[in-house]
N, C-alpha and C positions, 0 to 999 in steps of 0.2 A: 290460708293459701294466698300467695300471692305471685299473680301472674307478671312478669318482665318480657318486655320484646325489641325488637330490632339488637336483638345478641348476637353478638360477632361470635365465631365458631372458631375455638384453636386447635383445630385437624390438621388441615391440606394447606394447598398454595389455593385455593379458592377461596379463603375465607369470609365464608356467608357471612353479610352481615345484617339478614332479616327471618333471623331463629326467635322462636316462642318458647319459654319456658317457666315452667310453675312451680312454685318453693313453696314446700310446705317444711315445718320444722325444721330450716337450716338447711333442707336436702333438696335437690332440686326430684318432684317426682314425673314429670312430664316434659317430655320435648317436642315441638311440631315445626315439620320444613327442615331439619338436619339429616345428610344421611345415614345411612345405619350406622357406620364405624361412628360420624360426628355422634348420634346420639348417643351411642354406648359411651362415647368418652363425655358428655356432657351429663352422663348418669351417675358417670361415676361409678368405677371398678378394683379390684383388691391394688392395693396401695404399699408403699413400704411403709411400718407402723410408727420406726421410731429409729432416731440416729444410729449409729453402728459402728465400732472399731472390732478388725481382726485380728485374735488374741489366741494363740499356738492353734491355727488353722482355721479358727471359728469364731463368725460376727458375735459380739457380743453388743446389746443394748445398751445405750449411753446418753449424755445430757446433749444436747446441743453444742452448749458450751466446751465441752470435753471436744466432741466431735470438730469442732472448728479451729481448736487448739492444733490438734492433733493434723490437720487438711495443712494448715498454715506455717509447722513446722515441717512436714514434708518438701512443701515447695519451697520454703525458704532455704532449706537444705538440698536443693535438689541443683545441679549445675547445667542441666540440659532439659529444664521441665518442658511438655506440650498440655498445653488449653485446645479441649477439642470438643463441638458440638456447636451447643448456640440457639440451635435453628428450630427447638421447637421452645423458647423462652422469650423475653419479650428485649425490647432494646435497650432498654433502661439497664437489665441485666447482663449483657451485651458491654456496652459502654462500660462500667466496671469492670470487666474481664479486659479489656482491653489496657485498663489503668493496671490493672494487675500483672498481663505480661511484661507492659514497661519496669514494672518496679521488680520482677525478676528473672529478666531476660529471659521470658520462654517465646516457645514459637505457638502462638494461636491460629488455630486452622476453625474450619465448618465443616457441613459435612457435603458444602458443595463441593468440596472434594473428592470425592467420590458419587459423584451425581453431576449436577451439573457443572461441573466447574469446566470442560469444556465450551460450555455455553458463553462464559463470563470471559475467558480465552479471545475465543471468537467477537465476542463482542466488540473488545478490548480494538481487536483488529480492523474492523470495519464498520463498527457502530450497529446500529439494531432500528432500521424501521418499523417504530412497533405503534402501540395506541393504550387505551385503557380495554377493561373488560365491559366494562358500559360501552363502552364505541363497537365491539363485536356486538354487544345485545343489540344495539337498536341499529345497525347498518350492516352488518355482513351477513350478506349473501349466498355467499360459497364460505364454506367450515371443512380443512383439509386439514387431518389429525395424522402426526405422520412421527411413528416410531412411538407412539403415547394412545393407552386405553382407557381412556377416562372413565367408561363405567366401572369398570373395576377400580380405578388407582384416584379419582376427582369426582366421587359418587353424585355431585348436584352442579358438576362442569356444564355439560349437556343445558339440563333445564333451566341454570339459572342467569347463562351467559352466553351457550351459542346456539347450536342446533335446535333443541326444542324449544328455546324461550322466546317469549312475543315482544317483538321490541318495537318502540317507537316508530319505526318508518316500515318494519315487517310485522304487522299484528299477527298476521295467520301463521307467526311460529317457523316449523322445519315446514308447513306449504309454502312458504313463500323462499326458501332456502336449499341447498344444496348443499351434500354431503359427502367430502372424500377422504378414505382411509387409506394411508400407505404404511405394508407392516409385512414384517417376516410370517405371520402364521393370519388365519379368518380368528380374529379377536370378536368379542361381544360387539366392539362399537361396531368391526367394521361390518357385521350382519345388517346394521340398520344403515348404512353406507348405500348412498347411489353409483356410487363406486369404488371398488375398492382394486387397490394393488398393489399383490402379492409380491414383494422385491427379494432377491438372495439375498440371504444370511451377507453382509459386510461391503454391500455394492450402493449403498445410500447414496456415495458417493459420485458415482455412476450415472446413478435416475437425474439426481439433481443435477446434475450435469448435461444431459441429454435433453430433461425439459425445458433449461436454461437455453440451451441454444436453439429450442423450436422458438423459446418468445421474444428469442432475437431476431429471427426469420432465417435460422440457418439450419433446416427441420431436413434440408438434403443432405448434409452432415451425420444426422442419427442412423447407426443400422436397425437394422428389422425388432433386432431385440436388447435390450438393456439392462442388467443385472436383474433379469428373468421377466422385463414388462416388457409387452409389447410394443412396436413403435405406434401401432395405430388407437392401445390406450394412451400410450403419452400424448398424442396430439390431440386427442381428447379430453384429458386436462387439461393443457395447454388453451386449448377454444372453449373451454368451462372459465379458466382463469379470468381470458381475454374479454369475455362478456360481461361478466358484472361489474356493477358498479363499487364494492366493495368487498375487498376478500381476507382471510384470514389463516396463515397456516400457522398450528401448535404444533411443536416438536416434543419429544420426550425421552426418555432416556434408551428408547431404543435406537435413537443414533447418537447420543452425545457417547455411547459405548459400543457403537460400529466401529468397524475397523474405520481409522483416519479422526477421530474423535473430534476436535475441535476444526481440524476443517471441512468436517463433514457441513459444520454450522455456519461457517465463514460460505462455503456454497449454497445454504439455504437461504443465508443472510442474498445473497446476490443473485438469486433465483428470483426473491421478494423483487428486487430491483430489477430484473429484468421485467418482471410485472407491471412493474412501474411504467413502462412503454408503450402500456395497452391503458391500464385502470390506476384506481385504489388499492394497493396490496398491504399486506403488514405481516410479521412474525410475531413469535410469543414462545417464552419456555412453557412448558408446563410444569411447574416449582412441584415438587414434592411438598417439606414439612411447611406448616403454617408461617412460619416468619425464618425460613432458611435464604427470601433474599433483601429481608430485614437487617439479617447479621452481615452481608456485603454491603448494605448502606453505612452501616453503624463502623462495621472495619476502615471502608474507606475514607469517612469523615475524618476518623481519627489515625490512621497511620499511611492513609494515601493508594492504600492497595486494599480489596475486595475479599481474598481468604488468604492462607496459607503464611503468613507474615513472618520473617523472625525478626525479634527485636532485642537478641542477644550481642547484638554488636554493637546497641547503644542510638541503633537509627533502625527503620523498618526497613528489609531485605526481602523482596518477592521472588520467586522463584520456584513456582511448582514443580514438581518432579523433584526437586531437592528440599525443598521447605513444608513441604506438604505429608500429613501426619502420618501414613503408610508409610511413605519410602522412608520418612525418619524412621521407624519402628522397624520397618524390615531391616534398618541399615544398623539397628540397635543403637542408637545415639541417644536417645531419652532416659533418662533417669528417673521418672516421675511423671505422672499423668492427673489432670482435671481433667474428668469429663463430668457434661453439664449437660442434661436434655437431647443425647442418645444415648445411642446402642452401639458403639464399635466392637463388642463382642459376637454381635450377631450377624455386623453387615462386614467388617475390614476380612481382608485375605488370610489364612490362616497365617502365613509369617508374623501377621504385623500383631493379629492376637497373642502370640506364643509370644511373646519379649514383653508384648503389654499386661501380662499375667506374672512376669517376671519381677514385674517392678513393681514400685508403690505408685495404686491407684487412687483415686478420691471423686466418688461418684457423687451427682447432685443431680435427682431422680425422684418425682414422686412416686415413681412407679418400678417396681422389681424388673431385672431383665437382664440377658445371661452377661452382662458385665458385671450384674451384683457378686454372680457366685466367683471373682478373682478380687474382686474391690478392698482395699483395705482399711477408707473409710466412706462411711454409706452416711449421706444424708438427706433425709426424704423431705420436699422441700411443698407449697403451696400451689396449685392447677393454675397456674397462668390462665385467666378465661372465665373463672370457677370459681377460684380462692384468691384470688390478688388479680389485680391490673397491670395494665402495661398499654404499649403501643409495638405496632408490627405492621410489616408491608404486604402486600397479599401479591401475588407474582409477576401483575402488572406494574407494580412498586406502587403503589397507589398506602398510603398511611392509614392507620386502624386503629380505635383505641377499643382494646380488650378490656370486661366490664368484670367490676366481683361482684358475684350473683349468691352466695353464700361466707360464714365466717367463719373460722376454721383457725387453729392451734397453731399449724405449720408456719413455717418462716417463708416468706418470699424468695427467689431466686437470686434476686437483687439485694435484699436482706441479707441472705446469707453471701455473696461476691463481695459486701462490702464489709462485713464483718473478719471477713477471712485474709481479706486488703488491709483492715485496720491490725489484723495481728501479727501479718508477715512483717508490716510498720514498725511493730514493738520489736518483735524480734532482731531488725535489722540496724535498729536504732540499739538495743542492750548490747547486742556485737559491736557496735561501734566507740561504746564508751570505753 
């Protein structure tokens, strides 16, 4: 048995990187300090066994080789291909795909498109007063979670970076801390909440706006009530904000998918700033998959923009709402599809599924998921975290390097990006002659 520690965790946008775990025979049998979902996925659970091509209706088992043949004349042949996902793979893997849209004009998306990509939006707009997640542990004060349930959705958020965790200048943890929840319904966190407020369904845009102008000093402005909060809770966050020395709000996808989406953010962003008049304020997404704003580093270095890219025109074109892999699919324009490390069978809008069933897909997954069952070639690849390395950004952008902690059969995701680069190469080089 051999025990490994300070393991980085490839779950969330939190990624722990002081997990314990103990390998016995190639397996990892113990995990201590991950939470439940991290350790189930650091356990290791049913898997896809082995490549796969769809042959009169039904996956048939295949070599690798076959399998990549097969991924690489598709998109070679494809005139409108999308690259979609990314976001739970590491950059290395990333950067390849990127080399590969250029070399077949598709449009590579994330799946901050449909999550946060309002966030990156807004950003775009007004910039982002933010910090790291260490700077929340050891100095903030006030923790305001707003439209984001960590216990449920960031299971070791809490303890290991804001509220309950004991930081350098707050040893005594949540005694020495304050806690406000803003959310359409009483969520788990906001129970543990010193206060919490209940906002209507698509009025985010409202509150932030209303609290905004009390920390400007214009609180005679606000009526009585504000997309269902009271004015005399707002002013009471407002004089919560104003006091400390250090404050922190996390957002989530409960407003980046309010009505107003990105400027819901672009107002949070400037709420933060109005904070700025009294204290220390800062923002923060709350990232979903482990390296989903990994892949907007990785996009941006190399074509200038964050997600949704085309680079069908021979230069990178931005433009969500048009470029962006839904309304492609809904709009039926794609011929062919990579996905890599999600699920857009489980999460896209029914349109954009039904057309994405239609075509030829090519899944890279170690793990089954109802995109397998339209896939038409399946290749089940090595646990980023687990079984191969990498580097990834944890949501404060903050760089990570993922460890292999066992040895395993499977190709790397990267492995296989760049094998399937080198065959569209052949391919497109034998058309040429």
């Amino acid at each position: 048995m051999v025990q490994i520690t300070d393991v980085v965790c490839p779950l969330c946008g939190c990624v722990c990187d002081d997990i314990v775990v103990e390998v016995e025979d190639n397996r990892v049998t113990k995990v201590r300090g991950a939470c439940a979902v991290g350790k189930s996925k650091l356990m290791g659970h049913g898997r896809i066994k082995s490549p796969a091509i769809r042959e009169n209706g039904a996956l048939k088992d295949c070599s690798y080789d076959e399998a990549i043949k097969k991924a690489a004349e598709i998109l070679a042949a494809a005139r409108r291909p999308l690259l979609y996902g990314w976001s739970s793979t590491v950059c290395e893997a990333a950067k390849v795909g990127v080399e590969l849209a250029e070399e077949i004009g598709a449009v590579i998306d994330n799946t901050a498109s449909v999550c946060h990509g309002p966030s990156v939006l807004a950003i775009q707009d007004v910039g982002l007063p933010s910090c790291t997640l260490g700077e929340v542990k050891n100095r903030a004060s006030l923790i305001i979670y707003w439209g984001s349930n960590p216990t449920s959705a960031h299971g070791n958020h809490m303890k290991r970076y804001s509220y309950i965790s004991k930081g350098y200048f707050l040893p005594g943890g949540k005694k020495d801390r304050k806690l406000v929840v803003v959310d359409v319904r009483e969520t788990k966190t906001a129970k543990m909440a010193d206060k919490f407020l209940r906002v209507e369904p698509g009025k985010d845009y409202l509150v932030f706006s209303a609290l905004r102008a009390i920390l400007y000093g214009y609180e005679d402005v606000v009526p009585d009530e504000v997309g269902g909060v009271s004015k005399k809770d707002l002013l009471e966050v407002a004089s919560m904000m104003k006091e400390v020395q250090f404050g922190i709000i996390f957002f989530g996808m409960g407003v980046t998918h309010s009505r107003g989406r990105h400027n819901n953010i672009v107002n949070a962003i400037q709420t933060t700033r109005a904070a700025h008049t009294h204290t220390k304020f800062n923002i923060m997404p709350m990232r979903g998959h482990y390296n989903v704003a990994g892949f907007n580093q990785v996009c941006t270095w190399e074509t200038g923009f964050p997600f949704a890219v085309d680079l069908s025109l021979g230069y990178p074109w931005y433009n969500p709402g048009e470029t962006s892999s839904t309304d492609l699919l809904i709009r039926r324009e794609c011929d062919a599809a990579l996905i890599i490390a999600s699920d857009p069978g489980a999460h896209f809008p029914g349109e954009s599924v039904k057309h994405l069933a239609k075509i030829p897909v090519i899944q890279i997954d170690p793990f089954p998921n109802p995109t397998t069952e339209f896939a038409d070639v399946v290749i089940p690849t090595a646990i980023s975290g687990i079984e191969s390395e990498g580097s990834v950004y944890r949501m404060d952008n903050i760089p990570l390097r993922l460890r292999k902690l066992v040895d395993t059969e499977y190709m790397s995701d990267e492995e296989v990006m760049k094998r399937i680069l080198e065959e569209v190469r052949a391919i497109k080089a034998k058309e040429g002659e």
